[in-house]
N, C-alpha and C positions, 0 to 999 in steps of 0.2 A: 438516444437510447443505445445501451451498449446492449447485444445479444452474443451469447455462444451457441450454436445449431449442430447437435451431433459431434461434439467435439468429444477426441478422444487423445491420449496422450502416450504415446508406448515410450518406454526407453529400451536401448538395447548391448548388455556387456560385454564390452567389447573384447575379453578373454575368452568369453564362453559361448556367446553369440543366443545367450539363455535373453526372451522378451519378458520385463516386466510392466504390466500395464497401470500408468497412475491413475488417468482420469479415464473415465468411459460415457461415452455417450452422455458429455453433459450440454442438457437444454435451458439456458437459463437469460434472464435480461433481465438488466440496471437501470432504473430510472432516473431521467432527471430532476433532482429537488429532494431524493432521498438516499437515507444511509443505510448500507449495505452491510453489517457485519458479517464475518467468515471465520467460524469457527468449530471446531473437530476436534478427532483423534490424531495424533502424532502418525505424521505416514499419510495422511490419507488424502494430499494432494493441494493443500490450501495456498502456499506460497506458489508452487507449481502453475494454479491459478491466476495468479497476480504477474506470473512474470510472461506468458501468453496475452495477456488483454494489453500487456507492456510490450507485447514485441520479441523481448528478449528469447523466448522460446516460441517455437509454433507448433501447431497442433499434428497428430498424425492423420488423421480424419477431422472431416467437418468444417465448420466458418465461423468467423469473429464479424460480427458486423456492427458498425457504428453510425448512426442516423442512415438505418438501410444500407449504408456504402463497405462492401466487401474489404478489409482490410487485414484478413489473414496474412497474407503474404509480405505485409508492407515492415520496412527496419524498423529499430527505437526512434532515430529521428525524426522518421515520419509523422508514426507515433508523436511524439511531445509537437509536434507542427500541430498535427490536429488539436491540440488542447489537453493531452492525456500526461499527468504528471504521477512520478512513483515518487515514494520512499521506503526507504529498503530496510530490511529487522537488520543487516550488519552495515553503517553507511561505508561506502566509499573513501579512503583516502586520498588528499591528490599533494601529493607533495610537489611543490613549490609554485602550488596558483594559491590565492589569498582569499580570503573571505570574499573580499571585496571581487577580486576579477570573476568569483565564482557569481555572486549576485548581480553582476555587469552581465557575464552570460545570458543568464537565468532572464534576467531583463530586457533583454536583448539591445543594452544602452548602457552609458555611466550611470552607477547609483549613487546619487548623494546622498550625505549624511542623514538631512533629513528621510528620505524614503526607507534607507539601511536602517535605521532606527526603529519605523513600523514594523519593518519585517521580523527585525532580531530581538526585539522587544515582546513579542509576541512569544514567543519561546525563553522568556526570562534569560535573555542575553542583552548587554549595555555594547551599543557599536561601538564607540567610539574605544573598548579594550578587545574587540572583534576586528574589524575589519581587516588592517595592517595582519593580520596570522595566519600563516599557512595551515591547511586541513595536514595538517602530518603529524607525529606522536606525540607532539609537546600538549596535544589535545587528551583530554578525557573520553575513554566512548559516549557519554555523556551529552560534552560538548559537542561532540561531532554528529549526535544525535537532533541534537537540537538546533543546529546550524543547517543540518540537510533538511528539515521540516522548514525553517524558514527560505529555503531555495528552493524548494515546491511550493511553499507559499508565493515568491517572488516570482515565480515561471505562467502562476496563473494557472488557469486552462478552464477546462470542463470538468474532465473527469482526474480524480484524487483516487489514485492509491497506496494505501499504507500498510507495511507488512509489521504488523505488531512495533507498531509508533509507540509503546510505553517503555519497550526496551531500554534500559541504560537512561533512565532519565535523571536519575541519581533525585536528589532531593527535591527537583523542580515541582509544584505543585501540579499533581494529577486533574485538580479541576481549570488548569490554564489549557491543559492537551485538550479537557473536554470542550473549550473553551472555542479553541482552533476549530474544531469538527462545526461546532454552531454556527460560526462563520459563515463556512462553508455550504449552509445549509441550503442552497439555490441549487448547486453544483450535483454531481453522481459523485458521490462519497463510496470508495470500498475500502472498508478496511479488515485486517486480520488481524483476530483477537481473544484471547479467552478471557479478559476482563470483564468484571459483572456491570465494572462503573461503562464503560467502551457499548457492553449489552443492551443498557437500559439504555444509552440514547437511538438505539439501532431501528427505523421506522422495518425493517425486515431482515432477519437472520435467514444465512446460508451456512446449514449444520451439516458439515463433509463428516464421511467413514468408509473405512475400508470397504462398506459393502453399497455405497452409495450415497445419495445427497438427500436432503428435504431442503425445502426454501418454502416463506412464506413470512405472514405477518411476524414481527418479534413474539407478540404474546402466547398467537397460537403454536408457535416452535419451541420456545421456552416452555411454553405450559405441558408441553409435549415430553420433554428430557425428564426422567427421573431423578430423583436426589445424588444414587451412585453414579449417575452420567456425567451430572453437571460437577462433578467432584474430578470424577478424572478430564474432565475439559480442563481444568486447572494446570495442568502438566500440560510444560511449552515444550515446544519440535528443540530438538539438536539445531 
């Protein structure tokens, strides 16, 4: 079980020395065997979210804990050790490592064709015109979207998170992404999202706003939003 206890999030600019606070005091835990949707108002702290339970940020107040074990303090490496895999709403470039060395990584071994194939297949990519190509601009955002989903796919873990996995998927069919999530469906799935199709497979919604959080069943949170709420949920963050 992934938990946040009393977590808070300040930032502070660094011209003015003014604190603006993202998260406040959020109390919340992830189960495993269900999907976690995260979705809000623009601003109101969701990916901020995703990159704390990742490691990459840490909290100003409070603990992240995972199966009871304190893990606030610990790096991203640490992190993906334990089984915690991201995907990111802009992926990563890495100019001059190849598909292939990326899923060798990911792997923690040589990937052969055949393995590369489930992975990049899965993401309606053909390896065999993947593997050999560097993640660098001769890619689509697209591609590079769908290439970093199948190298959280390939990394494994426990816990999955996606920050708005539909971005840039260009024509790939939206019921293969939902496809991926089903998979997954053993695992703690979080992902961030304002899509209705992303919604309805969601076993529980976590609805952020500037003035605070709700979590709970999907239908009781959904049943909860108004028409003009769930309208402007539709409007993605910068």
């Amino acid at each position: 079980m992934f938990q946040l206890k009393n977590v808070d999030y300040v930032v502070t600019d660094e011209k003015t020395g003014a604190k603006k606070e993202i998260l406040k005091n959020l109390n919340l835990s992830f189960d495993k065997g269900k999907i976690t949707v995260v979705t809000g108002h623009n601003g109101s702290g969701k990916s901020t979210l995703i990159k704390l339970l990742m490691g990459i940020e840490k909290p100003t107040n409070g603990q992240i804990l995972f199966d009871d074990k304190d893990i606030t303090d610990l790096a991203v490496n640490e992190m993906a050790n334990l089984g915690i895999s991201i995907a990111f709403q802009q992926p990563v470039r890495f100019k001059g490592l190849t598909v292939k060395d990326l899923l060798d990584i990911a792997n923690e071994r040589s990937t052969n064709i055949s393995d590369a194939c489930d992975f990049l297949s899965l993401v309606g990519l053909c390896a065999r015109e993947y593997l050999d190509r560097e993640l660098d601009n001769t890619l689509s955002g697209g591609e590079i979207k769908r290439i970093e989903l199948a190298l959280a796919l390939a990394k494994g873990g426990e816990v999955f998170l996606f920050d708005e996995p539909e971005a840039g998927i260009d024509l790939w069919s939206f019921d293969d992404l939902i496809g991926i999530f089903k998979k997954l469906k053993d695992k703690t799935i979080i992902i961030v999202s304002h899509q209705k199709k992303i919604l309805e497979i969601a076993d529980k919604v976590l609805l952020m706003s500037n003035q605070g959080y709700q979590m709970g069943e999907r239908d009781e949170i959904l049943g909860n939003m108004s028409p003009s709420k769930c309208a402007r949920l539709e409007v993605r963050d910068e």
